[in-house]
N, CA, C and O atoms as CSV, one atom per row, in Angstrom:
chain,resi,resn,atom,element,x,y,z
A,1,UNK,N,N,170.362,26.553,1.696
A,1,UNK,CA,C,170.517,25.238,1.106
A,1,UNK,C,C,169.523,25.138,-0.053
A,1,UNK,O,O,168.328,25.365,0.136
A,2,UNK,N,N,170.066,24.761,-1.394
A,2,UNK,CA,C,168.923,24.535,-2.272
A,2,UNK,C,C,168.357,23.208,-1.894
A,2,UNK,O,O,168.637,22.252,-1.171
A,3,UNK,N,N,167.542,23.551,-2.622
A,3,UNK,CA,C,165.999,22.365,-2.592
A,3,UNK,C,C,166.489,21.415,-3.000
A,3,UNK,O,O,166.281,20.532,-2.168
A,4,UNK,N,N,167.300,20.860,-4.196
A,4,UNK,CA,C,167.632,19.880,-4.547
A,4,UNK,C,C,168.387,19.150,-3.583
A,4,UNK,O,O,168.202,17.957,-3.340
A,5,UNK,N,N,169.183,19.828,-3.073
A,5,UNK,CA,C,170.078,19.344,-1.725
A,5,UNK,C,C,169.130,19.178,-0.607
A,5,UNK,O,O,169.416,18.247,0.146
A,6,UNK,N,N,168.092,19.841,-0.320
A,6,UNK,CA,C,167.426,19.622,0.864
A,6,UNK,C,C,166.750,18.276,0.312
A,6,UNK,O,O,167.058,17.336,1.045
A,7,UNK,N,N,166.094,17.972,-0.535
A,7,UNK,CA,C,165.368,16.790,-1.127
A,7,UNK,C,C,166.106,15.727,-1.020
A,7,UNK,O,O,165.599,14.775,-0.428
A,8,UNK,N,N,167.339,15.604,-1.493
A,8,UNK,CA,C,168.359,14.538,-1.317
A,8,UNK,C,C,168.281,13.887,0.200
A,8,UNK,O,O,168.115,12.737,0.605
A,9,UNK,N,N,168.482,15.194,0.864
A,9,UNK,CA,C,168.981,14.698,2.313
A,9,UNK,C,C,167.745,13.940,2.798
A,9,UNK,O,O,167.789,12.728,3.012
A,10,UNK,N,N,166.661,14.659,2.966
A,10,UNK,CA,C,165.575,14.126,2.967
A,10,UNK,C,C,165.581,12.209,2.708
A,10,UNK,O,O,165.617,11.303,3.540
A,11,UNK,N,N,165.534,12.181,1.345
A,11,UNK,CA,C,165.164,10.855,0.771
A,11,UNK,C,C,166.374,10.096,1.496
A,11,UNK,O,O,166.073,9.048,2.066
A,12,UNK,N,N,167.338,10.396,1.524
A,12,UNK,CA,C,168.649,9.686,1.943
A,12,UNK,C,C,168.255,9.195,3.467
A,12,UNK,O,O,168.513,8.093,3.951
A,13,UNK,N,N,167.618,10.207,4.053
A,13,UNK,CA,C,167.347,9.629,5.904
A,13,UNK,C,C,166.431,8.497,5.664
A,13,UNK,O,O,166.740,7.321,5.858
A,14,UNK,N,N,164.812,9.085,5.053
A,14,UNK,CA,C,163.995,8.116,4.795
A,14,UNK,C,C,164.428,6.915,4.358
A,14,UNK,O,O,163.952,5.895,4.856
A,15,UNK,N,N,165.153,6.867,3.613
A,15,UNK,CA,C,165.856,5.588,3.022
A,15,UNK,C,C,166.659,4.577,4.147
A,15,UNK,O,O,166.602,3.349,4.093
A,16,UNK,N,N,167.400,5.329,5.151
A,16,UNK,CA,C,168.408,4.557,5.777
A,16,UNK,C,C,166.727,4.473,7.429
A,16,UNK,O,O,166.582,3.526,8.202
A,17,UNK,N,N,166.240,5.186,7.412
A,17,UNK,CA,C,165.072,4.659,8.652
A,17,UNK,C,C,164.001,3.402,8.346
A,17,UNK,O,O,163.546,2.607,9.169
A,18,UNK,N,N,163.714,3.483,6.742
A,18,UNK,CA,C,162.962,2.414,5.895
A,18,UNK,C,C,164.220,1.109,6.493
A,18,UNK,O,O,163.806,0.354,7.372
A,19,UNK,N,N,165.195,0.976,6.158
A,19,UNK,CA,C,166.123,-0.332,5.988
A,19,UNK,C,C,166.820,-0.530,7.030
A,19,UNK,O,O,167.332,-1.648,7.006
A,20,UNK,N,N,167.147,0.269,8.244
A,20,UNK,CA,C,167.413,-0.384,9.805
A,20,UNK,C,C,165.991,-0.180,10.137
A,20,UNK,O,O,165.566,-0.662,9.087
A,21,UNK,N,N,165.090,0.104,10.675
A,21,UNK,CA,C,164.094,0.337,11.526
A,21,UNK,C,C,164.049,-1.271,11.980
A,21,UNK,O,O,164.310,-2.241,11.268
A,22,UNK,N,N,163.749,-1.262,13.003
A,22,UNK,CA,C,163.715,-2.425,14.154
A,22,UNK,C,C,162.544,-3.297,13.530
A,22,UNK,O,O,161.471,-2.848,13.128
A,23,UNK,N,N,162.887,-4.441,13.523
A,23,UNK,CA,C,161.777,-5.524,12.737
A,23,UNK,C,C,161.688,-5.517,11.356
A,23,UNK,O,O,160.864,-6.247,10.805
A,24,UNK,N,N,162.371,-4.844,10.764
A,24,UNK,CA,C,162.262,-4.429,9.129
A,24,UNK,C,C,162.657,-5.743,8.762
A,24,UNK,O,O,161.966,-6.105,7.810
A,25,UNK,N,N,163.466,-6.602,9.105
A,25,UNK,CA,C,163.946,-7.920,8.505
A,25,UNK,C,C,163.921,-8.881,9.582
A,25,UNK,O,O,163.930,-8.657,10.793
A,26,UNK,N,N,163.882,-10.186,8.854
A,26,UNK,CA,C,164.061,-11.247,9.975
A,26,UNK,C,C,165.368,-11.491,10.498
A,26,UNK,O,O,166.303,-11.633,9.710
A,27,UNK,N,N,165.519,-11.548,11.548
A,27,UNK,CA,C,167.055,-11.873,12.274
A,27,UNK,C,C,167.450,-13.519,11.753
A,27,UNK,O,O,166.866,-14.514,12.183
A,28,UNK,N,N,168.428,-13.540,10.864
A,28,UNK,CA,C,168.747,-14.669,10.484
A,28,UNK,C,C,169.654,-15.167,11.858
A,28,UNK,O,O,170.210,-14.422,12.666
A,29,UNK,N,N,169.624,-16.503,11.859
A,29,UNK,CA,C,169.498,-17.002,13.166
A,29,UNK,C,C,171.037,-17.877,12.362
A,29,UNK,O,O,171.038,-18.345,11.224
A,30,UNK,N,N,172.244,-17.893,13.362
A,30,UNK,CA,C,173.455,-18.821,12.811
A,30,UNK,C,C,174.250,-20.180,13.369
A,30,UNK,O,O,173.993,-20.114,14.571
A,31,UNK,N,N,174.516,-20.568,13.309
A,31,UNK,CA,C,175.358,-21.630,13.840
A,31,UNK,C,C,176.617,-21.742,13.680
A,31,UNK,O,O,177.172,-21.467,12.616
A,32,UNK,N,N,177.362,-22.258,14.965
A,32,UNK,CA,C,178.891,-22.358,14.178
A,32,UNK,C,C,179.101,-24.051,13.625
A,32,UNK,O,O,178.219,-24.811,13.226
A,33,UNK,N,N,180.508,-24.301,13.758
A,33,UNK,CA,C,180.830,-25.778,13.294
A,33,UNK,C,C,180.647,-26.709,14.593
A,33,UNK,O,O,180.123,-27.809,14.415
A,34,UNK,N,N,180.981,-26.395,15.681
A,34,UNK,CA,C,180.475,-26.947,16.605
A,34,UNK,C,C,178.964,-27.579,17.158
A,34,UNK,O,O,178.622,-28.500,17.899
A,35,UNK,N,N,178.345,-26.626,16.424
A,35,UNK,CA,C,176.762,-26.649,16.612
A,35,UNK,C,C,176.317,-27.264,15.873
A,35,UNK,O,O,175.527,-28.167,16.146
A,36,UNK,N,N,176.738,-26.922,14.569
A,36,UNK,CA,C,176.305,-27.768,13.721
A,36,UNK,C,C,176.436,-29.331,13.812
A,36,UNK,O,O,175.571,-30.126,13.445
A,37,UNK,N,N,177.766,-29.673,14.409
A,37,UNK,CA,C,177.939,-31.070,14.588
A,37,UNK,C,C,176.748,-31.503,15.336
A,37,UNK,O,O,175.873,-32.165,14.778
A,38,UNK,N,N,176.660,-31.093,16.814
A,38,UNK,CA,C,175.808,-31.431,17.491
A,38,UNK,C,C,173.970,-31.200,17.256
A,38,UNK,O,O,173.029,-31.661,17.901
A,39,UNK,N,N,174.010,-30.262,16.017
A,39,UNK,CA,C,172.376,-30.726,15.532
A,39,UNK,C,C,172.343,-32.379,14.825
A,39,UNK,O,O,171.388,-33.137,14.998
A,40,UNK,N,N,173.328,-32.668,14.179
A,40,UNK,CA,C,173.371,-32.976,13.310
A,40,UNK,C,C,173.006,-34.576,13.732
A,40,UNK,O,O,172.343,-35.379,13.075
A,41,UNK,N,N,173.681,-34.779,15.095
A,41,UNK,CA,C,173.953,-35.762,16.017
A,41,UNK,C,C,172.384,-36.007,16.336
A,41,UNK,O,O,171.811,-37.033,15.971
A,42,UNK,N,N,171.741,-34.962,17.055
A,42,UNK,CA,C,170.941,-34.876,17.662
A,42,UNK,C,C,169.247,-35.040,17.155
A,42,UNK,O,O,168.216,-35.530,17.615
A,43,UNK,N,N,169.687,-34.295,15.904
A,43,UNK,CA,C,168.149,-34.063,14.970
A,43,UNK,C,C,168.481,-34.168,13.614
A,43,UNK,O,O,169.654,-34.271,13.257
A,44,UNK,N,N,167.678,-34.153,12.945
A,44,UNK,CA,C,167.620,-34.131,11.128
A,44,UNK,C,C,167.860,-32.976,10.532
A,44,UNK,O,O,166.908,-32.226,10.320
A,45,UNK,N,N,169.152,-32.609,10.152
A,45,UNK,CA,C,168.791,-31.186,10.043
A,45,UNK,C,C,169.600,-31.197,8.523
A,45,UNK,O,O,170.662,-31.818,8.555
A,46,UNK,N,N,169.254,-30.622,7.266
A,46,UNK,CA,C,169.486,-30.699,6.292
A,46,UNK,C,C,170.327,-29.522,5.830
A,46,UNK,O,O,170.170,-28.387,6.278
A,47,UNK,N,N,171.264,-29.862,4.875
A,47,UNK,CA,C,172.166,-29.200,4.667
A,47,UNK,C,C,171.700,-28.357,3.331
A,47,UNK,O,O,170.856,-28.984,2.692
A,48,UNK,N,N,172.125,-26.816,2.639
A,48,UNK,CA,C,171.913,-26.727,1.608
A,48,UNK,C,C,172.938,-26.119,0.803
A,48,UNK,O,O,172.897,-24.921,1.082
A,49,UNK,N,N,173.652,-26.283,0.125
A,49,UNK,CA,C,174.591,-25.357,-0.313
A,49,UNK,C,C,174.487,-24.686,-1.435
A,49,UNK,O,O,174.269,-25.192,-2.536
A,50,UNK,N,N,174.671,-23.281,-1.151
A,50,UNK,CA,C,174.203,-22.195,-1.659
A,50,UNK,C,C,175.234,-21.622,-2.896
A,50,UNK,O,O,174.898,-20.756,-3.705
A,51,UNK,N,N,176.561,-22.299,-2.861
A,51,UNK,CA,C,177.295,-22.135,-3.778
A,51,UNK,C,C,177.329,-22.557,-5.067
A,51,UNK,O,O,176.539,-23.453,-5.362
A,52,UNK,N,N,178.299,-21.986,-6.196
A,52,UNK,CA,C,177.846,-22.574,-7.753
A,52,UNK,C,C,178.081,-23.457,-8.201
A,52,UNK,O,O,178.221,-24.120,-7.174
A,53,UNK,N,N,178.263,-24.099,-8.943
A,53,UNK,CA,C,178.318,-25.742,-9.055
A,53,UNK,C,C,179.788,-25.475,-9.532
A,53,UNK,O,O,180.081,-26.635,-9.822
A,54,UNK,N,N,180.725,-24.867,-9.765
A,54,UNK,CA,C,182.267,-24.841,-10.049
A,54,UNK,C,C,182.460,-25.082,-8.436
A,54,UNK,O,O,183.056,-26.014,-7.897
A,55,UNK,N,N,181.834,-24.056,-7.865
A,55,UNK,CA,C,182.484,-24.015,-6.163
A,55,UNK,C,C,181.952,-25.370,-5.232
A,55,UNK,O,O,182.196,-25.621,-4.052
A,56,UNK,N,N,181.345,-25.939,-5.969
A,56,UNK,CA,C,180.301,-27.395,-5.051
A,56,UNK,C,C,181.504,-27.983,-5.719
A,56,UNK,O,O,182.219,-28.376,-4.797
A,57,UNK,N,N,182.082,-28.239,-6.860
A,57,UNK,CA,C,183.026,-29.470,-7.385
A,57,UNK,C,C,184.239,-29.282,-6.754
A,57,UNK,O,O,184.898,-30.295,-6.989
A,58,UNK,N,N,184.992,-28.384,-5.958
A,58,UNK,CA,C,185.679,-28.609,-4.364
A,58,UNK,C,C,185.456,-28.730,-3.472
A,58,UNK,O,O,186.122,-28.184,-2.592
A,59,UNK,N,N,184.344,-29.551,-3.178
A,59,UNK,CA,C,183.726,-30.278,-1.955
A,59,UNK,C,C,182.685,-29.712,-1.469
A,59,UNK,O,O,182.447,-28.526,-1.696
A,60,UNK,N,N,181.864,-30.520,-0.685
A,60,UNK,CA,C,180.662,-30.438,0.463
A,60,UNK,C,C,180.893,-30.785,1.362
A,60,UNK,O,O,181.631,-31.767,1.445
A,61,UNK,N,N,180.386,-30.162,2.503
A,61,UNK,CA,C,180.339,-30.448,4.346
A,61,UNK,C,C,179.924,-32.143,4.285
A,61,UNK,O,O,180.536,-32.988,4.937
A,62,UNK,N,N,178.768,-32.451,3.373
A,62,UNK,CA,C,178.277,-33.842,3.809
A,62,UNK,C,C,177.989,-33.769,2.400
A,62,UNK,O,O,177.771,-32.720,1.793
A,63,UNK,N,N,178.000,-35.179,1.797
A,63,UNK,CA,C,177.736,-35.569,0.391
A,63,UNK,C,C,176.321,-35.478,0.089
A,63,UNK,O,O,176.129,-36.030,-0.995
A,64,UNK,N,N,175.048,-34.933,0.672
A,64,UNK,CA,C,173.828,-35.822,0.938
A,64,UNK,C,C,173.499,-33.795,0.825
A,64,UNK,O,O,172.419,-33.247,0.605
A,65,UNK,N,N,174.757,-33.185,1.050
A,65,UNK,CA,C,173.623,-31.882,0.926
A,65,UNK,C,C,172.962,-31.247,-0.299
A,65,UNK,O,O,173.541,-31.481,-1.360
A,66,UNK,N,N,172.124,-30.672,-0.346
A,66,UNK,CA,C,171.294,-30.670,-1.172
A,66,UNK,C,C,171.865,-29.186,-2.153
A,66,UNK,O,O,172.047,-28.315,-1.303
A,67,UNK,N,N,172.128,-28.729,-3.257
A,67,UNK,CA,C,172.745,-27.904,-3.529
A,67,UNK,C,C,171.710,-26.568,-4.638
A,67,UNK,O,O,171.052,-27.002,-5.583
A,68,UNK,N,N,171.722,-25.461,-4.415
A,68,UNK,CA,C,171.094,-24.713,-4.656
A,68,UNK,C,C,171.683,-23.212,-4.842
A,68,UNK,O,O,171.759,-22.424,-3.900
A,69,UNK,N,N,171.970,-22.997,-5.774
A,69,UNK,CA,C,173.074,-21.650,-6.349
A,69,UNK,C,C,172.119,-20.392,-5.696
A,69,UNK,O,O,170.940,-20.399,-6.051
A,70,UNK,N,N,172.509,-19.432,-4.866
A,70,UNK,CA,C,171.098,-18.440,-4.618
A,70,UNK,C,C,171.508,-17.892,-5.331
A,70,UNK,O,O,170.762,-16.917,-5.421
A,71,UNK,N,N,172.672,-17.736,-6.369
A,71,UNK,CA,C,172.587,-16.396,-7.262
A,71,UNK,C,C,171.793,-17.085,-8.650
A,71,UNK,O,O,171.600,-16.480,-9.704
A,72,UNK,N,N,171.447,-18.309,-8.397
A,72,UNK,CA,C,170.460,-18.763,-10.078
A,72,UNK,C,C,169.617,-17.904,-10.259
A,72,UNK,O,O,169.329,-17.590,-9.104
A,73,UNK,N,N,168.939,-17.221,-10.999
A,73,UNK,CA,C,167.420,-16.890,-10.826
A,73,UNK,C,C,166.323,-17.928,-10.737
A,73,UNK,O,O,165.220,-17.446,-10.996
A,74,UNK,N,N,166.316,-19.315,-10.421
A,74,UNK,CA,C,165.637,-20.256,-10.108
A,74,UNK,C,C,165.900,-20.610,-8.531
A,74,UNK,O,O,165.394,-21.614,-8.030
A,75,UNK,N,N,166.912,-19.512,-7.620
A,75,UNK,CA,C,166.589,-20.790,-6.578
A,75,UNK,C,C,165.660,-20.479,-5.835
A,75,UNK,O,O,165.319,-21.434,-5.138
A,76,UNK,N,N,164.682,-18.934,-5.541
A,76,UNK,CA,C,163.454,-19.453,-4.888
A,76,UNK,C,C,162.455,-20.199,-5.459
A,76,UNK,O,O,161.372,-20.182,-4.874
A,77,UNK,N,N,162.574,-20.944,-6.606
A,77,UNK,CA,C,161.314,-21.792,-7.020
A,77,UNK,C,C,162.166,-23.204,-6.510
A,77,UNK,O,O,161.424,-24.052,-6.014
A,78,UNK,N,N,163.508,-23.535,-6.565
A,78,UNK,CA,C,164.142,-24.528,-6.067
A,78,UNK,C,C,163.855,-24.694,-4.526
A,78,UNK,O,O,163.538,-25.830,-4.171
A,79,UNK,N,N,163.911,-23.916,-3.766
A,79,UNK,CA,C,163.225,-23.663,-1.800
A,79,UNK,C,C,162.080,-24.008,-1.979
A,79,UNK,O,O,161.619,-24.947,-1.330
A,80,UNK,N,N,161.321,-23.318,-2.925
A,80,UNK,CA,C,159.613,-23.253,-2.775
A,80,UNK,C,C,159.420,-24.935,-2.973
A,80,UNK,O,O,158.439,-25.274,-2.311
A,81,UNK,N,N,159.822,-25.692,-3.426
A,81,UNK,CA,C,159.729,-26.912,-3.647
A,81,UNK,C,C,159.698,-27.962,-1.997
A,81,UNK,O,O,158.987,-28.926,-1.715
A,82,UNK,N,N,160.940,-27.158,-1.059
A,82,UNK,CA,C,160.891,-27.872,0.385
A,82,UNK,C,C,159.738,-27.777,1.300
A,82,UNK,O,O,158.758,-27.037,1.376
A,83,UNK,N,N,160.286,-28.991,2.109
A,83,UNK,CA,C,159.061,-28.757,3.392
A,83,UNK,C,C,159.621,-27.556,4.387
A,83,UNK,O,O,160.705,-27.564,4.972
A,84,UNK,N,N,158.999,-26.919,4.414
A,84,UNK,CA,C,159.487,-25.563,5.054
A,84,UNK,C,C,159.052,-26.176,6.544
A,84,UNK,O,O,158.727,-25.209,7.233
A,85,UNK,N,N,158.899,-27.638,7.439
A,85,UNK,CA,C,158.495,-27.353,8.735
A,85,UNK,C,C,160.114,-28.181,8.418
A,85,UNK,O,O,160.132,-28.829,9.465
A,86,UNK,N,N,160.995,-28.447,7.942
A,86,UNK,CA,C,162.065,-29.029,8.402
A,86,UNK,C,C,163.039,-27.820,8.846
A,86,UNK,O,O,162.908,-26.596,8.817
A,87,UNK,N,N,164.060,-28.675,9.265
A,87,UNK,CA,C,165.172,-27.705,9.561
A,87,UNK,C,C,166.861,-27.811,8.485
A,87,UNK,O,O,167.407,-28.707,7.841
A,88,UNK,N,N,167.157,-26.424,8.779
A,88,UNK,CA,C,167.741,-26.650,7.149
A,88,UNK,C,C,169.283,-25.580,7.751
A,88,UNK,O,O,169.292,-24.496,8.333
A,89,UNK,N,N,169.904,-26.063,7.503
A,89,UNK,CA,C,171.690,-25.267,7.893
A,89,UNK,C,C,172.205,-25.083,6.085
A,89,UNK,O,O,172.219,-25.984,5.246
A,90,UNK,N,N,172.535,-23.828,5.916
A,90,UNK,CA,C,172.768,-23.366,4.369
A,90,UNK,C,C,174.125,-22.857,4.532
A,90,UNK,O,O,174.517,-22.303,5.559
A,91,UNK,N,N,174.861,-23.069,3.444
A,91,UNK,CA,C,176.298,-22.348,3.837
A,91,UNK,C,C,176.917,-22.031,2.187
A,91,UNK,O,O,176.723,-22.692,1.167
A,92,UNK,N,N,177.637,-20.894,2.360
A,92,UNK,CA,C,178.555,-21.174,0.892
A,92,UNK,C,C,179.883,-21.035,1.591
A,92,UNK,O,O,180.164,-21.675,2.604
A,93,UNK,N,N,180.876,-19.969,0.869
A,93,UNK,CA,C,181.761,-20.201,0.680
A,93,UNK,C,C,182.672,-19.443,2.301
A,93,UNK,O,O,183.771,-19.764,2.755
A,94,UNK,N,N,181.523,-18.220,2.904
A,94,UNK,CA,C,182.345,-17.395,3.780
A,94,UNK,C,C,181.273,-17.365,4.839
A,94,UNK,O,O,181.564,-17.226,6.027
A,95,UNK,N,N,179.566,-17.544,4.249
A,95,UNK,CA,C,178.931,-16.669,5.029
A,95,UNK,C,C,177.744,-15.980,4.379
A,95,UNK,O,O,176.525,-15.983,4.553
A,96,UNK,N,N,178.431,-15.507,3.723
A,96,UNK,CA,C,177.374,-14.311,3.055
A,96,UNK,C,C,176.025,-14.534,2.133
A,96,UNK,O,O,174.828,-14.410,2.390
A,97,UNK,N,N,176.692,-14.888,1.033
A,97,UNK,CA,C,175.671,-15.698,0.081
A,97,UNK,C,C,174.554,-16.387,1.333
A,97,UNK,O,O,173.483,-15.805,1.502
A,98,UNK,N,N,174.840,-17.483,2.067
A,98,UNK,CA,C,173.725,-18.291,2.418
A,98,UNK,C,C,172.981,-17.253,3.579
A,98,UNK,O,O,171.789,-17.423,3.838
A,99,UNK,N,N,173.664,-16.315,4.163
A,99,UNK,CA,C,172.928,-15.301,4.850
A,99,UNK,C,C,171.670,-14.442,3.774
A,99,UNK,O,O,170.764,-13.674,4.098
A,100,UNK,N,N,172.053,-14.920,2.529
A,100,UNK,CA,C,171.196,-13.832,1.943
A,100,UNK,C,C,170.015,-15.191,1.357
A,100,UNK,O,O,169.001,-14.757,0.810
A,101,UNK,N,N,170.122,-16.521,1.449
A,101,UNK,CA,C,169.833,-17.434,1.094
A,101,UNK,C,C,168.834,-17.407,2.286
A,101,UNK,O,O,167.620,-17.288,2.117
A,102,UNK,N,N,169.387,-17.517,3.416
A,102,UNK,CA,C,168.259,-17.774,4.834
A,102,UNK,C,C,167.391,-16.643,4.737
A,102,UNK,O,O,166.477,-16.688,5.562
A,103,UNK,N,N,167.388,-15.763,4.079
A,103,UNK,CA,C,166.351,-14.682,4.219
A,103,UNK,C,C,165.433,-14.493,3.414
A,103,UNK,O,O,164.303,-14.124,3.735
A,104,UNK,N,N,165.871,-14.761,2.112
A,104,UNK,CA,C,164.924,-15.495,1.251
A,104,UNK,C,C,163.779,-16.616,1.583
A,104,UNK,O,O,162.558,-16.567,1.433
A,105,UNK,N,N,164.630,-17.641,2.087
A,105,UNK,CA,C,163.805,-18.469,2.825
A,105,UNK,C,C,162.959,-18.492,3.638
A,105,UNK,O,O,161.948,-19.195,3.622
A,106,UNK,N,N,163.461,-17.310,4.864
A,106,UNK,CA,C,162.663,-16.917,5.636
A,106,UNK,C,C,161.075,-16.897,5.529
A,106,UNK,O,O,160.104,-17.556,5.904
A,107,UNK,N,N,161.520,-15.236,4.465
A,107,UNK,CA,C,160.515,-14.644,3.813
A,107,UNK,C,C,159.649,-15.596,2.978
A,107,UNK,O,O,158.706,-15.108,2.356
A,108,UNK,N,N,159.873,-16.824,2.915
A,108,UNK,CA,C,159.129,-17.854,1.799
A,108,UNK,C,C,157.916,-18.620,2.660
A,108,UNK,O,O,156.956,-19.266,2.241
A,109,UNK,N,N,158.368,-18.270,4.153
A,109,UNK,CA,C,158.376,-18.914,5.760
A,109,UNK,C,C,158.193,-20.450,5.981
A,109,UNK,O,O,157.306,-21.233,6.321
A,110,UNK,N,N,159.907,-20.465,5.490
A,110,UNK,CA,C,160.449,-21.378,6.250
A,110,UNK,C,C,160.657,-21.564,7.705
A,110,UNK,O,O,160.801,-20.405,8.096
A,111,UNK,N,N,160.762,-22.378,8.787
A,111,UNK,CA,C,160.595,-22.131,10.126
A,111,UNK,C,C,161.768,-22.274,10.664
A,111,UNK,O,O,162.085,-21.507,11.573
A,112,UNK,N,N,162.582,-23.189,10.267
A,112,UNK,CA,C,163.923,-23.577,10.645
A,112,UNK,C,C,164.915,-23.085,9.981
A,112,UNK,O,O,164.864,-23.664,8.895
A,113,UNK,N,N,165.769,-22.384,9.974
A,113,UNK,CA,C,166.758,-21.921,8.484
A,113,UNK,C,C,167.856,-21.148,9.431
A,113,UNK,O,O,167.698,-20.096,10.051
A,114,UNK,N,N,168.976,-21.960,9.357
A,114,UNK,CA,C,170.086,-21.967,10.024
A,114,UNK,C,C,170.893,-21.118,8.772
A,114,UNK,O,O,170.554,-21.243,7.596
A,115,UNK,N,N,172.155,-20.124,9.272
A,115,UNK,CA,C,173.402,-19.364,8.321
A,115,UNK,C,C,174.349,-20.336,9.310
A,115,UNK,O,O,174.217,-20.679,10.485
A,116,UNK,N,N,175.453,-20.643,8.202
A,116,UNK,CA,C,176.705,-21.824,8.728
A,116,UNK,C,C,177.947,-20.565,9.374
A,116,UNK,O,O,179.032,-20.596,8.794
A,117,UNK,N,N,177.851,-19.922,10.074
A,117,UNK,CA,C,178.902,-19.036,10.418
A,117,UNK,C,C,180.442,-19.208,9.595
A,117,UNK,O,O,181.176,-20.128,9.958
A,118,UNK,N,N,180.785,-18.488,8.729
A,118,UNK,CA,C,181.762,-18.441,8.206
A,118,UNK,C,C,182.045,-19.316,6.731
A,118,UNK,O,O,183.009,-19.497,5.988
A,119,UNK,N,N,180.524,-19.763,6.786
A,119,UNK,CA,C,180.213,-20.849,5.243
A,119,UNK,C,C,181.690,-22.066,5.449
A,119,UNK,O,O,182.229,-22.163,6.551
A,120,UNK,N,N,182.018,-22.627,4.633
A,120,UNK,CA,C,182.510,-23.540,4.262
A,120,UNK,C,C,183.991,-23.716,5.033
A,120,UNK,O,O,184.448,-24.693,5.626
A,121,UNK,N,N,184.646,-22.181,4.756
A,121,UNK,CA,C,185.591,-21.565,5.140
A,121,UNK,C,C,186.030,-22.373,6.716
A,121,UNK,O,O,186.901,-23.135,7.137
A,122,UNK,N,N,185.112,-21.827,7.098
A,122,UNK,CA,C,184.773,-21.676,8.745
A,122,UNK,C,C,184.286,-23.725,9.178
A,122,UNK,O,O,184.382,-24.260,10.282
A,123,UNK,N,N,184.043,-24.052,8.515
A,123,UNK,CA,C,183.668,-25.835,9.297
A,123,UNK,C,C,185.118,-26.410,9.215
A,123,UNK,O,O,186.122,-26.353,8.506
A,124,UNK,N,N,184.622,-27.025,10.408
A,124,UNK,CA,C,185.823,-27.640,11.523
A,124,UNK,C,C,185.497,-29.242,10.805
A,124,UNK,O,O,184.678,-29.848,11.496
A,125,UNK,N,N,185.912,-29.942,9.720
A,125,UNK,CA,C,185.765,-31.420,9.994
A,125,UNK,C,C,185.974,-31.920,10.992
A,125,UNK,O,O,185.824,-33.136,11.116
């Protein structure tokens, strides 16, 4: 095997043991539509939507949620602005986006930071 090929393989393992290894990321924590109702009932829990403002002008879960594009390059200075001891349910359009939104957040350490299972898609009015 040449070296170049052995080097590859090499960096390629290191690479995939660096990015699963156990604890490497925070376990974003989710909710469905059901749950969500019943925080919502129950406690203060703030909404954020993570989608772009074309995709916010076909509606929001609740009029009152607070809206924040994660693909801006401003929205961790837009988070950095919250009280990170609240609790906060983020959603876009499927899922994904606000999964990558709660981790951001996380990492900002936020304490509460809910993913909307299935984003927007997925809520049950």
């Amino acid at each position: 095997m040449s070296t170049g090929i052995f080097t590859g393989i090499i960096v390629i393992v290191v690479f995939v043991f660096l990015r699963f290894r156990s604890g490497s990321a925070p376990k974003i924590k989710s909710v469905d539509s059901p749950t969500l109702k019943e925080m919502q009932k129950n406690q203060k829990v703030v909404l954020i939507d993570v989608r772009t403002p074309k995709e916010t002008t076909t509606g929001k879960i609740n009029s009152k949620a607070l809206e924040a594009n994660v693909m801006a390059l401003d929205f961790k200075q837009k988070v950095e602005n919250l009280d990170k001891d609240a609790t906060y349910v983020v959603y876009c359009r499927s899922g994904q986006r606000s999964r990558r939104a709660c981790s951001i957040m996380e990492n900002a350490g936020f304490k509460e930071v809910y993913n909307l299972d299935g984003g927007i898609m997925g809520w049950d009015a």
